[in-house]
N, C-alpha and C positions, 0 to 999 in steps of 0.2 A: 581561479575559476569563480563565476559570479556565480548566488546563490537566487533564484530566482523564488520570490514570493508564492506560496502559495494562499490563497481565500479559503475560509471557512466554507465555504460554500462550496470549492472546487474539492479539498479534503471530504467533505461529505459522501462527495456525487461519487468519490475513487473508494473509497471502503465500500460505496454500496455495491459497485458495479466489482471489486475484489473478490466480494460474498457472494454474489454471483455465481452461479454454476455454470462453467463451458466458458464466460469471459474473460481469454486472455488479457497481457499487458499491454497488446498492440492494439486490442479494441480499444483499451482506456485510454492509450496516445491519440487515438481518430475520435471517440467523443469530448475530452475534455482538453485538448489541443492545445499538452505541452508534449516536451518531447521525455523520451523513456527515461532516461536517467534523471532528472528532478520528482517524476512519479517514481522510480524506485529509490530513490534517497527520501522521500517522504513515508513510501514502505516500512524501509531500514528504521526511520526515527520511531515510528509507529510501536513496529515489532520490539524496539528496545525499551520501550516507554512503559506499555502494556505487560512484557516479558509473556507472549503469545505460547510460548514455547514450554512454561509452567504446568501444563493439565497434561502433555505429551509426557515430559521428564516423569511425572507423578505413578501414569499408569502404565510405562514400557521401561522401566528403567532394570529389568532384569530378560 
């Protein structure tokens, strides 16, 4: 499987429009016009990088 490039500039444009309230992941395929799976593997690297998942685990963990 080839891994296709993302720009700084494209990574930018998909966080903001993620933060987004109501914009699904098929908007962000129709504005920034790659296909779904390289915006969610950009996702995935995101989430693991950041560990997004930290402040959830903190305050629900019982």
């Amino acid at each position: 499987m080839m891994e296709i490039e993302v720009s700084e500039e494209t990574k930018k444009e998909i966080l903001k429009l993620i933060s987004t309230p109501g914009v699904q992941i098929e908007d962000i395929v129709e504005k920034v016009k790659l296909d779904y799976d390289t915006i969610m593997n950009f996702l995935s690297e995101e989430y693991l990088k950041h560990n997004f998942d930290y402040g959830r685990r903190l305050c629900c963990r019982f």
